[in-house]
Biopython code that builds the backbone (N, CA, C, O; Angstrom):
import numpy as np
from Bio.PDB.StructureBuilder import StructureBuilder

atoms = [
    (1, "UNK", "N", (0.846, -1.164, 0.000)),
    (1, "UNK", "CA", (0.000, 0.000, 0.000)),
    (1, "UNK", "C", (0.891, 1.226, 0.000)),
    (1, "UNK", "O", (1.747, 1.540, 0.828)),
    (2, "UNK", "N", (0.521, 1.838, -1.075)),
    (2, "UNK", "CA", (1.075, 3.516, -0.458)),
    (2, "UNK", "C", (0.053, 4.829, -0.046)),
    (2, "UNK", "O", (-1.164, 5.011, -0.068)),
    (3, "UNK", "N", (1.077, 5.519, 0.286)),
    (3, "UNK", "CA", (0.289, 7.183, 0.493)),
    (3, "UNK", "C", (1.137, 7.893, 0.059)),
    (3, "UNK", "O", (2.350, 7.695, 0.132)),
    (4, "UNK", "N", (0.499, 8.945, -0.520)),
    (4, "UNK", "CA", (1.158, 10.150, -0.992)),
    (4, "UNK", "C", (1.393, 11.452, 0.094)),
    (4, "UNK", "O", (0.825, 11.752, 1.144)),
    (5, "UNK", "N", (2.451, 12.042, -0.638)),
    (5, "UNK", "CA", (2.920, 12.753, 0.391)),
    (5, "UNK", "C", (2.253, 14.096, 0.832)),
    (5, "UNK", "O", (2.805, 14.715, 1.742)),
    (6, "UNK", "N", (1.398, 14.477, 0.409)),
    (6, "UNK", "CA", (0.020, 15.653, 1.256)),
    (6, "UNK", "C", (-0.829, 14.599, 1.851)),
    (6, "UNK", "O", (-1.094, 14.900, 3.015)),
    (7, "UNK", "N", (-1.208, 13.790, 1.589)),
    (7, "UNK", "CA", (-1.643, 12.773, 2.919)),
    (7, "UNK", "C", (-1.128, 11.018, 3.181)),
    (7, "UNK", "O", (-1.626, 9.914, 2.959)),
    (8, "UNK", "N", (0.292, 11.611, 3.842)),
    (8, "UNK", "CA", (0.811, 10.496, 3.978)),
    (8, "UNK", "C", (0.095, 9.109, 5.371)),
    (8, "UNK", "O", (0.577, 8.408, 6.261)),
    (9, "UNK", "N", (-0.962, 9.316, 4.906)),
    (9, "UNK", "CA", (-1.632, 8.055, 5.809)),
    (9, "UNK", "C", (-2.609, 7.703, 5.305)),
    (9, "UNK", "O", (-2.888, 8.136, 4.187)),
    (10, "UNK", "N", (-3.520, 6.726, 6.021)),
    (10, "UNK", "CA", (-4.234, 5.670, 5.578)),
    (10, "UNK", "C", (-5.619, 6.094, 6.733)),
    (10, "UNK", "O", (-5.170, 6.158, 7.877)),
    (11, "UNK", "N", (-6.963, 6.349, 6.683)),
    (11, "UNK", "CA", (-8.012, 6.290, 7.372)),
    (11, "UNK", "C", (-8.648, 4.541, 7.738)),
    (11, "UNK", "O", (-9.520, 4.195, 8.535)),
    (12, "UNK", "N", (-7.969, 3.879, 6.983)),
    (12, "UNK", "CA", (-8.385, 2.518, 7.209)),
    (12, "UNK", "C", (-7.555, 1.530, 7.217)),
    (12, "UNK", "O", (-6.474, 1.707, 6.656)),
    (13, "UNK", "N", (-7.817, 0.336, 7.805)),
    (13, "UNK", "CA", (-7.427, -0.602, 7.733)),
    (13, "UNK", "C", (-7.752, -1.871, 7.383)),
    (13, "UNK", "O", (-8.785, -2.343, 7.857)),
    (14, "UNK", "N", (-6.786, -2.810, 6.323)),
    (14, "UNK", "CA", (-7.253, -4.648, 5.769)),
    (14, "UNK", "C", (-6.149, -5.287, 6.597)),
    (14, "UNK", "O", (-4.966, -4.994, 6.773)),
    (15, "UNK", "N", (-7.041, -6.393, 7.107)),
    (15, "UNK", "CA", (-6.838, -7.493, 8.005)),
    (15, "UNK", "C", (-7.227, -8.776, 6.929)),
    (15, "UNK", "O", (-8.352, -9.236, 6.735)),
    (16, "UNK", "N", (-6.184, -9.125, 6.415)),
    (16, "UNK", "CA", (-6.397, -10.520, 5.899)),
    (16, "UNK", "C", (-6.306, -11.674, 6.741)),
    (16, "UNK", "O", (-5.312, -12.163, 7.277)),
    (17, "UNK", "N", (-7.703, -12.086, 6.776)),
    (17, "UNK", "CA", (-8.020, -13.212, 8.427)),
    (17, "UNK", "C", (-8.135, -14.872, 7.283)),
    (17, "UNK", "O", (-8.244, -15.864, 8.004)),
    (18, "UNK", "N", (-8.124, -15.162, 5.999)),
    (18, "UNK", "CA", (-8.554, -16.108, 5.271)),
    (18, "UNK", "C", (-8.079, -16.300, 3.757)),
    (18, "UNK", "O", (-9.135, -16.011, 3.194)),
    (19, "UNK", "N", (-7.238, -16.580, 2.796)),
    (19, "UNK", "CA", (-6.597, -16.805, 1.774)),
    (19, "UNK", "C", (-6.788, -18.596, 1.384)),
    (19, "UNK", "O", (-6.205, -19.483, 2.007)),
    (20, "UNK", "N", (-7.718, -18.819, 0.244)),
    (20, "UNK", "CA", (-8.336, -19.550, -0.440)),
    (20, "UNK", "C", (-8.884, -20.764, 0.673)),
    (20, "UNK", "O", (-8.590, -21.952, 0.810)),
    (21, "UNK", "N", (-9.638, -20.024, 1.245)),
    (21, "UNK", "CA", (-10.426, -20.940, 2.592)),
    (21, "UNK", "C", (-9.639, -21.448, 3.541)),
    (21, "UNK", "O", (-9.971, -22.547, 3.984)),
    (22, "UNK", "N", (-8.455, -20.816, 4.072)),
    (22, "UNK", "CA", (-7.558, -20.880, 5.212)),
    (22, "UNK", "C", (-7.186, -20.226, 5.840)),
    (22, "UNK", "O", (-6.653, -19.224, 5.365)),
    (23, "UNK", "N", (-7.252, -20.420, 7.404)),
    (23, "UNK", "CA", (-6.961, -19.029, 8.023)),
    (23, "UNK", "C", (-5.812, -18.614, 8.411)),
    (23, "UNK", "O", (-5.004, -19.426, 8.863)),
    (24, "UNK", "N", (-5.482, -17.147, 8.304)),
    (24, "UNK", "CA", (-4.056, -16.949, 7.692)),
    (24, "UNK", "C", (-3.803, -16.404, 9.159)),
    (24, "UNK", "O", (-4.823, -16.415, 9.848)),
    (25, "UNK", "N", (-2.888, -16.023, 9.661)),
    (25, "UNK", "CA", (-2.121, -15.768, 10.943)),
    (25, "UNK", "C", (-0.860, -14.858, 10.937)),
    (25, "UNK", "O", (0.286, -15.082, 10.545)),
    (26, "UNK", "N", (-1.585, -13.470, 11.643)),
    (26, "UNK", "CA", (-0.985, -12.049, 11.635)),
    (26, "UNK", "C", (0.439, -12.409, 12.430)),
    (26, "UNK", "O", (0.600, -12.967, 13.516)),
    (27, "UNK", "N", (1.306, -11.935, 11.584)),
    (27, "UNK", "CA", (2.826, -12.439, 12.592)),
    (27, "UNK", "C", (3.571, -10.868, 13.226)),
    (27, "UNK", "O", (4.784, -10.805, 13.424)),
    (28, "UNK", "N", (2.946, -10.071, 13.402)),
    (28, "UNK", "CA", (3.288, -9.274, 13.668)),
    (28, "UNK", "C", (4.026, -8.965, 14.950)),
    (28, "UNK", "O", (3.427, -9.617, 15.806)),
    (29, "UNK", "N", (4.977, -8.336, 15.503)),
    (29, "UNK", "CA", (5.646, -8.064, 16.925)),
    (29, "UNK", "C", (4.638, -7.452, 17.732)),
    (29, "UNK", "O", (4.137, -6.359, 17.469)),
    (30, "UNK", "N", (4.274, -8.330, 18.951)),
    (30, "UNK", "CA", (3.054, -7.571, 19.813)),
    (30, "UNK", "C", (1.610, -7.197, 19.347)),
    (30, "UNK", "O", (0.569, -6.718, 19.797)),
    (31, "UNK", "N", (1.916, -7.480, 18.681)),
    (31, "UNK", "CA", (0.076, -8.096, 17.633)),
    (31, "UNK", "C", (-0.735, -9.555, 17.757)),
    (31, "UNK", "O", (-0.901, -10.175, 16.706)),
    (32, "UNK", "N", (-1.119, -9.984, 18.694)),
    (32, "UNK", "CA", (-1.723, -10.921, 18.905)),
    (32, "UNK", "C", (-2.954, -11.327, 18.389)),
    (32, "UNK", "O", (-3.736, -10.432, 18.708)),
    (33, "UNK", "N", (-3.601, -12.255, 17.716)),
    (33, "UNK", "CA", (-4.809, -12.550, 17.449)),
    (33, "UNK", "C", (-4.797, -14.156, 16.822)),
    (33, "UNK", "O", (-3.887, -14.805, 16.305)),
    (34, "UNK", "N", (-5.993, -14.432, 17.062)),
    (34, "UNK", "CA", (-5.909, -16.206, 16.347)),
    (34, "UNK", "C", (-6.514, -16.060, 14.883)),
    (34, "UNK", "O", (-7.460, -15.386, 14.477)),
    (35, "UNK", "N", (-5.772, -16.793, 14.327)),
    (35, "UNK", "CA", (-6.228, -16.657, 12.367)),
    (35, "UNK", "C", (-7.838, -16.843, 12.275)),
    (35, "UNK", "O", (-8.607, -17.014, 13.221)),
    (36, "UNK", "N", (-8.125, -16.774, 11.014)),
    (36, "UNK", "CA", (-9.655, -17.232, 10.988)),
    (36, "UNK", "C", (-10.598, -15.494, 10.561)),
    (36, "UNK", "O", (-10.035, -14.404, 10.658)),
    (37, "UNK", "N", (-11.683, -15.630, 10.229)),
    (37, "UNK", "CA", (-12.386, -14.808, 10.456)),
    (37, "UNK", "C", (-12.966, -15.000, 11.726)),
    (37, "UNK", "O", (-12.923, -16.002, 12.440)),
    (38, "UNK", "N", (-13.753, -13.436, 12.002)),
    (38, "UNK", "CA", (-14.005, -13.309, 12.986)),
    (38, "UNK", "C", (-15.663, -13.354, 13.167)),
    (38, "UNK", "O", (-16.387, -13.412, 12.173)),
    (39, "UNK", "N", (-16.185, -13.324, 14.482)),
    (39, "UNK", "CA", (-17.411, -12.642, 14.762)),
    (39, "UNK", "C", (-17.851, -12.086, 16.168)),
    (39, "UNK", "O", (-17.559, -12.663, 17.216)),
    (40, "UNK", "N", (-18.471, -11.089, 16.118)),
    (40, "UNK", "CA", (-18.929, -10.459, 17.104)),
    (40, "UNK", "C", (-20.334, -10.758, 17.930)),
    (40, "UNK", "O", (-21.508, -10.728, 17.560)),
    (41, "UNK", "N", (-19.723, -11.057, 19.198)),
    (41, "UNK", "CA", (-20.764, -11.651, 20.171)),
    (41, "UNK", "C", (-21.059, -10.839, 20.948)),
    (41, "UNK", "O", (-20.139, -10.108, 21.316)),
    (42, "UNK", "N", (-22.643, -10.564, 21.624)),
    (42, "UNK", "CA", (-23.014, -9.904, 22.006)),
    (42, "UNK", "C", (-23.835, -10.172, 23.504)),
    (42, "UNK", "O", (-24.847, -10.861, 23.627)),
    (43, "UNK", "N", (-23.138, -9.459, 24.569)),
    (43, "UNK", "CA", (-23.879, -10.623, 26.048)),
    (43, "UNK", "C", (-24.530, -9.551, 26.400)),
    (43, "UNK", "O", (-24.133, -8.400, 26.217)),
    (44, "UNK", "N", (-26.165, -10.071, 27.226)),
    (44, "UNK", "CA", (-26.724, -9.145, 27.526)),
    (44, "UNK", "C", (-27.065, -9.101, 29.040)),
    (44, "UNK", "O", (-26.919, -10.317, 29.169)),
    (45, "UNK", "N", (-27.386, -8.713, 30.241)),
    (45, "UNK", "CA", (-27.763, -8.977, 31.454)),
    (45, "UNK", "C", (-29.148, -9.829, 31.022)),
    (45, "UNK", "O", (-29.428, -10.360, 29.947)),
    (46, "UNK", "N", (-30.252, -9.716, 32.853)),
    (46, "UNK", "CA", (-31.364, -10.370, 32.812)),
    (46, "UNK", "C", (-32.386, -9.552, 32.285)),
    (46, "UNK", "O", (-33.428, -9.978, 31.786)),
    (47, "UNK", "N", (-31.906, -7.780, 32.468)),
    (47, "UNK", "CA", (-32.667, -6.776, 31.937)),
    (47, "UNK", "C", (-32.428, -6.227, 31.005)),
    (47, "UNK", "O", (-32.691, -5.044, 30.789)),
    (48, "UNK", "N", (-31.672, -7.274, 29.996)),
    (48, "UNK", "CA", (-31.334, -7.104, 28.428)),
    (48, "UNK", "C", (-30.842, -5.735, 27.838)),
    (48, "UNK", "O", (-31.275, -5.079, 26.890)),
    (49, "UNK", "N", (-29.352, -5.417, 29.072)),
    (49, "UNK", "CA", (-28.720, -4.327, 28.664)),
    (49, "UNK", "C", (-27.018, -4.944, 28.600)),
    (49, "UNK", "O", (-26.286, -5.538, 29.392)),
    (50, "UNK", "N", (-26.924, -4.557, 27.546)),
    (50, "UNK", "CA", (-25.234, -4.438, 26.859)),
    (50, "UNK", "C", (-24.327, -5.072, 28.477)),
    (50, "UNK", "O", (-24.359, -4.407, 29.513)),
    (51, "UNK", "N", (-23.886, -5.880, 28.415)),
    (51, "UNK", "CA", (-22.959, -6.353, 29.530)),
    (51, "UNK", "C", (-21.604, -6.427, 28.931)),
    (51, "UNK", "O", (-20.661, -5.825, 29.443)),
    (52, "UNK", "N", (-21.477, -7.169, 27.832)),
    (52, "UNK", "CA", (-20.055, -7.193, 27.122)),
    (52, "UNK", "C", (-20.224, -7.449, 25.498)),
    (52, "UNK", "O", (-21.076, -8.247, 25.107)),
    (53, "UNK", "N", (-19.470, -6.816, 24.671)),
    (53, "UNK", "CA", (-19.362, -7.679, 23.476)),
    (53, "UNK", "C", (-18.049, -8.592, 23.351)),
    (53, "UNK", "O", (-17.187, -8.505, 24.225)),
    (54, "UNK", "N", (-17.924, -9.298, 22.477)),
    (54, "UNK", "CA", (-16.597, -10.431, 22.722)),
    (54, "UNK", "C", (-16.588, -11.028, 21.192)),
    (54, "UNK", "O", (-17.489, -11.655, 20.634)),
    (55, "UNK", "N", (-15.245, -10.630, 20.659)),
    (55, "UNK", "CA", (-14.539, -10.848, 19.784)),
    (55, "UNK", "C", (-14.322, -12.489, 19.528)),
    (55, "UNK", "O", (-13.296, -12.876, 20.086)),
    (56, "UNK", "N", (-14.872, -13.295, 18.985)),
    (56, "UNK", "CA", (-14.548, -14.476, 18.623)),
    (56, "UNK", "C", (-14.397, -15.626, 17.483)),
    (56, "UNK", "O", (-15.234, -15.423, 16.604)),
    (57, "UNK", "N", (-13.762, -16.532, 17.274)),
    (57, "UNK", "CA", (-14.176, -16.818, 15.391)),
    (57, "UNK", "C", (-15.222, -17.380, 15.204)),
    (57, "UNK", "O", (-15.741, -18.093, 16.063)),
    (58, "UNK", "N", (-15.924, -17.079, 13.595)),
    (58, "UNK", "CA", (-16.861, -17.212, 13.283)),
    (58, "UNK", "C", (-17.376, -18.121, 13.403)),
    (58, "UNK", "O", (-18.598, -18.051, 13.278)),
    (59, "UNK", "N", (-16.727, -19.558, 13.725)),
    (59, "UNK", "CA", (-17.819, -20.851, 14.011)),
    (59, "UNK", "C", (-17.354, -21.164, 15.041)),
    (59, "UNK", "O", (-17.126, -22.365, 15.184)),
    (60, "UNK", "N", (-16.990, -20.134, 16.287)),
    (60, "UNK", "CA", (-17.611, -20.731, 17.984)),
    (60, "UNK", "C", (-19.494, -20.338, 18.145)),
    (60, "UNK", "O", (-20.301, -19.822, 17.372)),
    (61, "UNK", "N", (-19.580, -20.804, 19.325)),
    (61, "UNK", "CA", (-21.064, -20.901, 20.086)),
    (61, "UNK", "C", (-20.182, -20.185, 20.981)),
    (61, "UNK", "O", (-19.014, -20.525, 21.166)),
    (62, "UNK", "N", (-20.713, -19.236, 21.512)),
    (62, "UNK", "CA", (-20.450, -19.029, 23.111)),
    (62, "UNK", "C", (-22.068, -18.959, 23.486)),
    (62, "UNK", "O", (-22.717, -18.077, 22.923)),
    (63, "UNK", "N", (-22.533, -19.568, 24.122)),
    (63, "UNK", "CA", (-23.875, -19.872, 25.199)),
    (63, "UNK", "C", (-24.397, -18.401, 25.622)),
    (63, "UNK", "O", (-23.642, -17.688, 26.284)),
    (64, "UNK", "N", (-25.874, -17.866, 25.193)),
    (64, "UNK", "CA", (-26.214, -16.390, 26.124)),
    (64, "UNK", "C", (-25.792, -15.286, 25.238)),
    (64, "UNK", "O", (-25.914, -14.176, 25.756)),
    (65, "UNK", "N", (-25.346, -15.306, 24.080)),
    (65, "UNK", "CA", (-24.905, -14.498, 23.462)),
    (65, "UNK", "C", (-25.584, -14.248, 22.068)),
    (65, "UNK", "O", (-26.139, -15.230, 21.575)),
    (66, "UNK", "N", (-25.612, -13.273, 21.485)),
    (66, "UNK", "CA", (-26.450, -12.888, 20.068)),
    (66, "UNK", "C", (-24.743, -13.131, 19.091)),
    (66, "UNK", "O", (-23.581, -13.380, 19.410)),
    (67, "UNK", "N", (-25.405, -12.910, 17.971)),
    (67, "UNK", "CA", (-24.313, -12.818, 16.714)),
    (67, "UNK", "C", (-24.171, -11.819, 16.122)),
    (67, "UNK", "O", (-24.309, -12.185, 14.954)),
    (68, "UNK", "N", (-23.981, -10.752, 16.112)),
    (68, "UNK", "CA", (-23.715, -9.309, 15.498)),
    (68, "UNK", "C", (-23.295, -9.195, 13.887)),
    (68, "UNK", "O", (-23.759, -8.270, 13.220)),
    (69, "UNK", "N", (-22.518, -10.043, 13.375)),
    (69, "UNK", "CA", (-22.051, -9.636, 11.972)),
    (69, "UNK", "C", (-22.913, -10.693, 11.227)),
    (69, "UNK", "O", (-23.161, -11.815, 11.667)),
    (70, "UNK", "N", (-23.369, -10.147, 9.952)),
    (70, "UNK", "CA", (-23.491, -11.063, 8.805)),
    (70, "UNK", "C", (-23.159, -10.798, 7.610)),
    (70, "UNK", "O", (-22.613, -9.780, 7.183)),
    (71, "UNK", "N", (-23.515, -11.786, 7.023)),
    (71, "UNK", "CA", (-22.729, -11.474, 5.689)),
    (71, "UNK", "C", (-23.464, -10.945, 4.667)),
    (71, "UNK", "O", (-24.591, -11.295, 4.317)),
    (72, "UNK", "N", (-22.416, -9.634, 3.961)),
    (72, "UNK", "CA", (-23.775, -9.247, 3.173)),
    (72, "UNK", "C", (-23.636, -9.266, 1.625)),
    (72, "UNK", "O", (-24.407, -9.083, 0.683)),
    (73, "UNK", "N", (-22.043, -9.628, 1.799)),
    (73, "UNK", "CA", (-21.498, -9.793, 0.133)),
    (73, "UNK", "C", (-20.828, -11.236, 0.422)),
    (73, "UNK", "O", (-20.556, -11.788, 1.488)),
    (74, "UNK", "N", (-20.602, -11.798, -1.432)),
    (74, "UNK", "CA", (-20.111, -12.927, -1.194)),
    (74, "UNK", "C", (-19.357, -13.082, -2.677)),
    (74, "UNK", "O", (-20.057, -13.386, -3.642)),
    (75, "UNK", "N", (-18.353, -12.934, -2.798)),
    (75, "UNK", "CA", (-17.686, -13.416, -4.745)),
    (75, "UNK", "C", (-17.905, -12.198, -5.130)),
    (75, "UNK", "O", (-18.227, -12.137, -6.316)),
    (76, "UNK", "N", (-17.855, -11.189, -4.578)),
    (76, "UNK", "CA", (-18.594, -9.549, -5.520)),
    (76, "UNK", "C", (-19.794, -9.289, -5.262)),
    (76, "UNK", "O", (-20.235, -8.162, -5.488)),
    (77, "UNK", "N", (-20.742, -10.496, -4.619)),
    (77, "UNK", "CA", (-22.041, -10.054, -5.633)),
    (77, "UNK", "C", (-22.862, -10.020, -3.531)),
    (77, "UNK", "O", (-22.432, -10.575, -2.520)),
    (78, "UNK", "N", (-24.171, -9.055, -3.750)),
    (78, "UNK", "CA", (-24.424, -8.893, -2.479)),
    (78, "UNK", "C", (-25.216, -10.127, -2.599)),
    (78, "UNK", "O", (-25.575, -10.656, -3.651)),
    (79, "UNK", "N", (-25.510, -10.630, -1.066)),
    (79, "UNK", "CA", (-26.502, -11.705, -0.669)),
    (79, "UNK", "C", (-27.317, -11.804, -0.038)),
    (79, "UNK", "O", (-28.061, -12.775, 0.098)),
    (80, "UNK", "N", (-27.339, -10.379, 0.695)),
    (80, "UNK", "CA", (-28.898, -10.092, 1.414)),
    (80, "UNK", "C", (-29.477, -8.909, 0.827)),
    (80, "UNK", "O", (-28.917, -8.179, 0.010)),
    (81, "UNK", "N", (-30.908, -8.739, 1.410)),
    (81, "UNK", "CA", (-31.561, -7.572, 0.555)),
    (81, "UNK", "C", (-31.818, -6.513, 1.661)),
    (81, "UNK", "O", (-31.705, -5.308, 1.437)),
    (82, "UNK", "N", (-32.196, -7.062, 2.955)),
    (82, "UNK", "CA", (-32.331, -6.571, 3.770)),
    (82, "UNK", "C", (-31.893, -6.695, 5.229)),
    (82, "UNK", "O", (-32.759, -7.482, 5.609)),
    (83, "UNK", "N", (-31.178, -6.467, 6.250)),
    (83, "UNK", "CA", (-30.732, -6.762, 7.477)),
    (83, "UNK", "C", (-31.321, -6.988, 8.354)),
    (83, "UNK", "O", (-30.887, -7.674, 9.278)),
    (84, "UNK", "N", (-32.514, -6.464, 8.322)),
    (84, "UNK", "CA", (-33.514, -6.186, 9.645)),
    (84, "UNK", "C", (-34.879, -6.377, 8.978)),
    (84, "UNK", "O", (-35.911, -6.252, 9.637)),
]
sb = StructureBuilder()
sb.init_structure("model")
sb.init_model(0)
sb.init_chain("A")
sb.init_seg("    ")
for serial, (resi, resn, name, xyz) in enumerate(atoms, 1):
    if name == "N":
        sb.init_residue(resn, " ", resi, " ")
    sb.init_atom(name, np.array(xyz, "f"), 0.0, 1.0, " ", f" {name:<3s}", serial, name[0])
structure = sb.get_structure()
C-alpha cells in the first residue's frame, strides 16, 4: 500500500483473516490474534442491557450471546436484501 505525500496516511485498515479458505495468521511483533475470520458476540444482562461484546471466530457458540455480523457480500455479488 502507499500514500502520498500531502496525505501520507491511511483512514483505514485490511486485516487478511482467510486466503483460499484458510486461516491466515498475523505475525506481527506484539500483535496478537488467532487466524480465521471473525465474529462479534453480544452478552446481555437479565434486563437485556449491553454487559459485554466479545470478539470471537466465526464458528464458535459461546452460550447467552447474540451474533452481530453477517454477511452481506459474497464473490462480488451482495446476498442479502435486507438486514432487519
Amino acid at each position: 500500500m502507499g500514500t502520498s505525500s500531502d496525505t501520507p496516511w491511511s483512514d483505514m485498515a485490511y486485516k487478511l483473516v482467510e486466503y483460499g479458505d484458510k486461516p491466515v495468521l498475523k505475525r506481527s511483533p506484539g500483535k496478537i490474534s488467532w487466524p480465521g475470520a471473525k465474529q462479534l458476540f453480544r452478552q446481555r444482562n437479565d434486563q437485556r442491557q449491553l454487559e459485554q461484546d466479545i470478539i470471537g471466530l466465526c464458528d464458535e457458540r459461546i452460550a447467552g450471546t447474540e451474533t452481530l455480523l453477517t454477511k452481506v457480500m459474497e464473490g462480488g455479488k451482495i446476498v442479502v436484501t435486507s438486514l432487519h
